[in-house]
C-alpha positions as CSV (number, residue, x, y, z in Angstrom):
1,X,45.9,-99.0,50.0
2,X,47.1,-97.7,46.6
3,X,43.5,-98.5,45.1
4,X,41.7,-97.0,48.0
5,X,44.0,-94.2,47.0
6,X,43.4,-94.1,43.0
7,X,39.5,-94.5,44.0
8,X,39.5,-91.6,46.1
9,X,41.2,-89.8,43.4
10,X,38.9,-90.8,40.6
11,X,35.8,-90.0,42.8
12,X,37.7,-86.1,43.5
13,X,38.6,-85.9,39.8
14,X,34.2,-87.0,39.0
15,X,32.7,-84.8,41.4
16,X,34.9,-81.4,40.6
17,X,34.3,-82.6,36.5
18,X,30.0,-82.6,37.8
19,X,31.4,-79.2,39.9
20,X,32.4,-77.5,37.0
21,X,30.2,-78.6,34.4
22,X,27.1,-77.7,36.8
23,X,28.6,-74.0,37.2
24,X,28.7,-73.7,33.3
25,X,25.4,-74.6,32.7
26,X,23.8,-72.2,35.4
27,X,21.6,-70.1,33.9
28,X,21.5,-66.8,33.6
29,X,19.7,-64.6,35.7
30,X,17.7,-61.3,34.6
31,X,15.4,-59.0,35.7
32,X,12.7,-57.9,33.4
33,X,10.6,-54.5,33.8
34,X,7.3,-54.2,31.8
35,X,3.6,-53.1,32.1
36,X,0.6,-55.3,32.5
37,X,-0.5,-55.0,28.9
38,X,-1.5,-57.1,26.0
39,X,1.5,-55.4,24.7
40,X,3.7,-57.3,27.4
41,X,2.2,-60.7,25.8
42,X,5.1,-62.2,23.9
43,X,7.4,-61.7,27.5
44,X,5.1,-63.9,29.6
45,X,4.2,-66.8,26.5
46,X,8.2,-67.1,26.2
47,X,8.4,-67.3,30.0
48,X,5.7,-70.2,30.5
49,X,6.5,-71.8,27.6
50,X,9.8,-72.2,29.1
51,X,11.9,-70.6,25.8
52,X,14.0,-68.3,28.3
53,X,14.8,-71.4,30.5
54,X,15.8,-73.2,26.8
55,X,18.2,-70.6,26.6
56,X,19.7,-70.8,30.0
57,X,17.5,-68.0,31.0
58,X,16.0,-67.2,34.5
59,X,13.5,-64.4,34.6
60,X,12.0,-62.2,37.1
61,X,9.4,-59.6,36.4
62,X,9.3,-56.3,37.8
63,X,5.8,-54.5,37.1
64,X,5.1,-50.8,36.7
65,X,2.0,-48.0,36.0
66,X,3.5,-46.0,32.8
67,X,6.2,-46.6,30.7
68,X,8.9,-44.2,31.9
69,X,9.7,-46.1,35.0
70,X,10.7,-49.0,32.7
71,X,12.7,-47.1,31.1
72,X,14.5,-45.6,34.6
73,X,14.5,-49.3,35.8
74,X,16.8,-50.0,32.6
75,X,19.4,-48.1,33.0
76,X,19.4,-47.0,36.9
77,X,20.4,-51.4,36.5
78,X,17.0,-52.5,38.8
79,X,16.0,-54.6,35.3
80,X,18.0,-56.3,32.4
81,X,15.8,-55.7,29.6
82,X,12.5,-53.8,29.7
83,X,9.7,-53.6,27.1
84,X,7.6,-50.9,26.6
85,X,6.4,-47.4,24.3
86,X,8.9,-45.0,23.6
87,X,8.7,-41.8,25.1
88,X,10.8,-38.2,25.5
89,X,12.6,-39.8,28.6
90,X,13.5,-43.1,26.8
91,X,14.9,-41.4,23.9
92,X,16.8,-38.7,26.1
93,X,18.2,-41.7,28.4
94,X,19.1,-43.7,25.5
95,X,20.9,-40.5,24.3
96,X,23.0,-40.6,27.5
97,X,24.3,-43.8,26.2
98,X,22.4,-46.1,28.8
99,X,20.1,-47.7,27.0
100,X,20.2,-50.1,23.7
101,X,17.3,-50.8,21.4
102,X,17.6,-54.5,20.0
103,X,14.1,-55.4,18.9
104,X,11.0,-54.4,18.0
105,X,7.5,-54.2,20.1
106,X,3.7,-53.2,19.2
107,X,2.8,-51.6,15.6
108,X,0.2,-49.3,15.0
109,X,-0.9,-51.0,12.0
110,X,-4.4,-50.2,10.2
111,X,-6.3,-53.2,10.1
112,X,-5.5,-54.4,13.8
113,X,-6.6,-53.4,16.9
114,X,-4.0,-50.2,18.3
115,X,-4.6,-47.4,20.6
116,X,-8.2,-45.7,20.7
117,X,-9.1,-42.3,21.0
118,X,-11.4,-41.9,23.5
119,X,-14.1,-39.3,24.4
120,X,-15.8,-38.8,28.1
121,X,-19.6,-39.2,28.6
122,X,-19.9,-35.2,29.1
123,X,-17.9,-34.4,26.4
124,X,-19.3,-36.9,23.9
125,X,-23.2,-35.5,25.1
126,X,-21.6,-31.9,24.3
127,X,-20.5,-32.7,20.4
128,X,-16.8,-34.5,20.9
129,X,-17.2,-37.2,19.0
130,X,-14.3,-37.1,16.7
131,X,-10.7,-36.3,16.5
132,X,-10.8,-33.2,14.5
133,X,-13.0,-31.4,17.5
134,X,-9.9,-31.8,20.2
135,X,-9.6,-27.9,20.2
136,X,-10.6,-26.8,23.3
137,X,-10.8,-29.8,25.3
138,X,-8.6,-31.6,27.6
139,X,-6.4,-34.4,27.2
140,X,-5.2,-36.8,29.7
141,X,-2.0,-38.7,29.7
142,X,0.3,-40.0,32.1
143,X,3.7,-38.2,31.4
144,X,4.9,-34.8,29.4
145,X,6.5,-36.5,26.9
146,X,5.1,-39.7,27.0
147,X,3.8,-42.0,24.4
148,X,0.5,-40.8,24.8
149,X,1.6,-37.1,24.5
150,X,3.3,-38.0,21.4
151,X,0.3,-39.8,19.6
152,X,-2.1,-37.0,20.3
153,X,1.1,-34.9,18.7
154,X,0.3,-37.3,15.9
155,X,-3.6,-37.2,15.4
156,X,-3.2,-33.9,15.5
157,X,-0.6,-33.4,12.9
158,X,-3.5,-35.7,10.3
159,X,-6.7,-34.2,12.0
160,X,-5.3,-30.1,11.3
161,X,-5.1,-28.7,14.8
162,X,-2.2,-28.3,17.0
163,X,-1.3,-29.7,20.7
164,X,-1.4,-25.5,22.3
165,X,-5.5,-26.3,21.0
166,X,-5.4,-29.2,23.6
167,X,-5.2,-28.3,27.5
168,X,-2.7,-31.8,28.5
169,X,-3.2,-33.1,32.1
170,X,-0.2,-35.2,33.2
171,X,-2.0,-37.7,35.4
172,X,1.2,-39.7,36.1
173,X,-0.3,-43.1,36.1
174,X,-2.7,-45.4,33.7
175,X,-5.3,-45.6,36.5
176,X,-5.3,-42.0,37.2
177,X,-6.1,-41.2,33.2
178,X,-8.9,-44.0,33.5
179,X,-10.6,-42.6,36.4
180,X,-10.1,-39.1,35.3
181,X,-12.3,-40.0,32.1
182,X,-14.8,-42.0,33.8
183,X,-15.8,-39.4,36.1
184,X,-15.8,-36.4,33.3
185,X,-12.9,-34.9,34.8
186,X,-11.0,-34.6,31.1
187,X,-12.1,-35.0,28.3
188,X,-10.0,-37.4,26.4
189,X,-7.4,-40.0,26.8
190,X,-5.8,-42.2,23.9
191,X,-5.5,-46.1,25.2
192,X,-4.7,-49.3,24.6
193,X,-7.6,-51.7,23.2
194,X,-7.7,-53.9,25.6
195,X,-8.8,-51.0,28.1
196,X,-10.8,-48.6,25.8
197,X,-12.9,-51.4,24.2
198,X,-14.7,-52.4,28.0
199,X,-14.7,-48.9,28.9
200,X,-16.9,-48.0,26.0
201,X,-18.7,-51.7,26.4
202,X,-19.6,-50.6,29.8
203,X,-20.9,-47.3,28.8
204,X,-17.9,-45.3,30.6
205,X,-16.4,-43.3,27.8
206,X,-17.0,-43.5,23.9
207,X,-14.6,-44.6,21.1
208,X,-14.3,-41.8,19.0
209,X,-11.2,-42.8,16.1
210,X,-8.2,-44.6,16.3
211,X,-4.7,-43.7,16.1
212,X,-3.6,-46.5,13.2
213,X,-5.9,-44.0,11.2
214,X,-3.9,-40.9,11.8
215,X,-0.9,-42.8,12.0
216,X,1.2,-46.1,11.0
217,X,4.4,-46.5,13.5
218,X,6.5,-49.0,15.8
219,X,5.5,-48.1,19.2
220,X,8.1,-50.1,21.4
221,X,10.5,-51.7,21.7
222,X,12.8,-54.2,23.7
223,X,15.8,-52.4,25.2
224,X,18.7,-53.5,27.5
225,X,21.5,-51.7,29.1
226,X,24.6,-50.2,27.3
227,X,26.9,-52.2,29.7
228,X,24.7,-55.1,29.0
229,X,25.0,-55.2,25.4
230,X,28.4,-54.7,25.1
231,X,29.5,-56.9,28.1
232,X,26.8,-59.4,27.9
233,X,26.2,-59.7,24.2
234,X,25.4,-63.7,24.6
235,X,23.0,-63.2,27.1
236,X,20.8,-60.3,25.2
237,X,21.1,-62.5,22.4
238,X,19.7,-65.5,23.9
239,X,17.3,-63.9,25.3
240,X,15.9,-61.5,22.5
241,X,15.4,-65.3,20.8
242,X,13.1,-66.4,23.1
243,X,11.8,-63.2,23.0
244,X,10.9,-63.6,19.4
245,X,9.4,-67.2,20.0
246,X,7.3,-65.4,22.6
247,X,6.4,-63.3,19.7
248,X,5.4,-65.8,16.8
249,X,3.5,-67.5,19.5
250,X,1.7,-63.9,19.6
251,X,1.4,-63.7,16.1
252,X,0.0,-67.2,15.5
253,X,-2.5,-66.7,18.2
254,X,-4.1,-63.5,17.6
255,X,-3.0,-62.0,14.2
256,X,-4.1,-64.3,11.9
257,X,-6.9,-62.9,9.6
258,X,-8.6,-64.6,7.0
259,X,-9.4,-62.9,3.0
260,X,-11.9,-60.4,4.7
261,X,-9.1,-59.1,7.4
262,X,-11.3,-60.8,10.2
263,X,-9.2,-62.2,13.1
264,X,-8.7,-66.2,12.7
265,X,-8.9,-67.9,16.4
266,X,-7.4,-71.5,17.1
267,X,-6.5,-74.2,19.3
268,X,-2.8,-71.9,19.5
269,X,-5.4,-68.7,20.5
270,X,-7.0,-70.8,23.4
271,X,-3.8,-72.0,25.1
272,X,-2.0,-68.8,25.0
273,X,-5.2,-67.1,25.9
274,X,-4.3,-68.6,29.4
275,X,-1.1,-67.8,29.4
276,X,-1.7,-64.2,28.9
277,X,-4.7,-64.6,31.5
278,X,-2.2,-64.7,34.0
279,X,-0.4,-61.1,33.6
280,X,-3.2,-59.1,31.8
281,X,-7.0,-58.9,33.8
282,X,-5.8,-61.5,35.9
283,X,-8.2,-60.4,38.9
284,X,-11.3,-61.0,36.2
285,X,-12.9,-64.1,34.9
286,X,-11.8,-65.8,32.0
287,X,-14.6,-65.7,30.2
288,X,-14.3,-61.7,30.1
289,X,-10.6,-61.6,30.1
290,X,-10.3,-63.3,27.2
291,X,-12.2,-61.1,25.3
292,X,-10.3,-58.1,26.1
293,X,-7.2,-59.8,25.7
294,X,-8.4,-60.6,21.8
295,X,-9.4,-57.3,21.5
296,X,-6.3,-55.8,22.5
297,X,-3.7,-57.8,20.3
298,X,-1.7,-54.8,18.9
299,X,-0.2,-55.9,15.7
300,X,3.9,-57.2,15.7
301,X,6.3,-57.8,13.6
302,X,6.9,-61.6,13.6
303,X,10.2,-61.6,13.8
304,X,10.3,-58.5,16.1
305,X,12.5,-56.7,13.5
306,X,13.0,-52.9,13.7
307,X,11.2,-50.1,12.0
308,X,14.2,-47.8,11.9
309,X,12.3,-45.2,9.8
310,X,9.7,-45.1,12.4
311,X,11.9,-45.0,14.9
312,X,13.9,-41.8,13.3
313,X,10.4,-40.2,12.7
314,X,9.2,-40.5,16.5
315,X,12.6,-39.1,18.0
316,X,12.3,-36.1,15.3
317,X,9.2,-35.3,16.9
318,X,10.3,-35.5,20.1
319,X,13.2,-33.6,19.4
320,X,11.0,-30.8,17.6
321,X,8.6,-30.4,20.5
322,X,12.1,-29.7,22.6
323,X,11.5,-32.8,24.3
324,X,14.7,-34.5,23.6
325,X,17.5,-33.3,23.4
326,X,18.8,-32.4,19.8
327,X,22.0,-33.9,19.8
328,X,20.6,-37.6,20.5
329,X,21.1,-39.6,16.9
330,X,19.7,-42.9,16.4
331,X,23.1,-44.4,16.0
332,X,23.6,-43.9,19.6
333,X,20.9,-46.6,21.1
334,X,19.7,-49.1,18.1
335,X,22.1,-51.8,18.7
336,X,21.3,-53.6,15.0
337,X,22.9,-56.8,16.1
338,X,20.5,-59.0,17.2
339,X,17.1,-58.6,14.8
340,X,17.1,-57.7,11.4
341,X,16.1,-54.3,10.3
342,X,13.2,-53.5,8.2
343,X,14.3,-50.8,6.5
């Protein structure tokens, strides 16, 4: 009777120990809010190449047209972490004290593929066909304030005219700017390559400069909550390191270039190629996906470190075109803890 009872014990004692250690392991679960981009790219290769689930990690996406909602998602607490382009209403959220910065996204870097400048069909028959005509045409973009308001703000800072020479049409939505080109209702839009480069291949709109020309800058960045940098530090550490695997993945696959600066494609290219395939141009064959997805590798930072520079420089701007407000400092949403800076 008294072993029956020291074996009941032991098995009690074995099954709370499996109990305990089970609900210590559990991962963690988060919530991530991002766009359907190229740009996205080092998210979804950490996420199938299981480096978030090495890190006790369980993701869940959360999808959206522009990258102000991302931002909202953030800190109204319907995502974790989002990944996106700044914009006025990031940086006057993040000013607020909701949001934290704590690594780096896309580059516009001269000698890789960044953001086009794009010209519709009527307007390109009519004589726009370069950046420093933009004076009395129009200009679509999804957002006052968004990141396409603020790279036209940028060409035409290099290209010597000024955004009151542009007439801006807030279109609210990627698709809406895309359709609005296509059919000659504006005529302009700045985009990502993966999207301007088949518009101009299919004889939609014309290519007409690139931003990377007028200007060199960070253009995202991952971000978390306030709460969940200072309450969950662990987690938003763990994850922005599978984050930056996600990221040299990226980097091996598409940014390679050889002496000449030509892109160098391998057997790394063709697997994550399919990975990608899944989240960007999923609806089109692989064949043609591919291509666009090569063609709209934006540059990154290996290690995702922060421009801080560039990140001072855009919120200036911002803050001069009375967008933000002009008491939000950097020091209140880079959280420098958990990538290295670059400057």
């Amino acid at each position: 009777m008294k072993v029956t009872k020291f074996l009941k014990s032991a098995v009690a004692l074995a099954v709370g120990g499996m109990v305990a250690t089970g609900a210590a392991q559990a991962a963690d679960k988060v919530t991530v809010a991002s766009l359907t981009f190229v740009s996205s790219s080092p998210l979804f290769i950490a996420y199938e190449n299981g480096y978030f689930k090495d890190q006790d990690i369980d993701v869940e996406f959360k999808f959206f047209n522009a990258a102000q909602p991302v931002a909202v998602a953030v800190t109204a607490g319907d995502a974790d972490f989002g990944v996106t382009a700044f914009t006025g209403g990031f940086f006057n959220l993040a000013g607020k004290g909701a949001l934290k910065v704590v690594a780096s996204q896309f580059f516009e870097k001269k000698g890789y593929d960044g953001s086009a400048i794009l010209a519709s069909n009527d307007a390109f028959a009519k004589g726009f066909d370069a950046p420093e005509k933009f004076p009395n045409h129009s200009y679509a973009m999804s957002q006052v304030g968004s990141s396409f308001h603020f790279m036209l703000g940028q060409v035409a800072q290099k290209a010597g005219f000024t955004l009151k020479d542009v007439s801006l049409k807030p279109l609210q939505k990627v698709p809406n700017m895309i359709a609005a080109l296509k059919t000659s209702q504006v005529d302009s839009m700045i985009i990502v390559p993966h999207i301007a480069k088949p518009l101009a291949g299919a004889g939609a709109a014309n290519i007409i400069g690139w931003v990377a020309d007028y200007a060199e800058y960070q253009g995202g960045a991952l971000f978390t909550s306030t709460d969940n940098a200072a309450e969950k530090s662990d987690v938003v550490q763990r994850f922005v390191k599978a984050y930056q695997k996600g990221v040299a993945d990226y980097s091996e696959a598409f940014l390679k270039r050889d002496a000449e600066g030509k892109p160098v494609y391998g057997a790394k290219t063709d697997e994550t190629l399919k990975i990608v395939h899944k989240y960007v141009y999923k609806d089109r064959p692989a064949e043609k996906a591919y291509v666009s997805i090569k063609n709209g590798a934006l540059y990154f930072d290996p290690q995702a470190r922060l421009d801080v520079d560039s990140i001072k420089s855009q919120l200036k701007w911002f803050q001069d075109n009375k967008l933000v407000d002009a008491k939000v400092s950097i020091d209140d949403f880079v959280d420098p803890r958990f990538v290295p800076s670059m400057n």
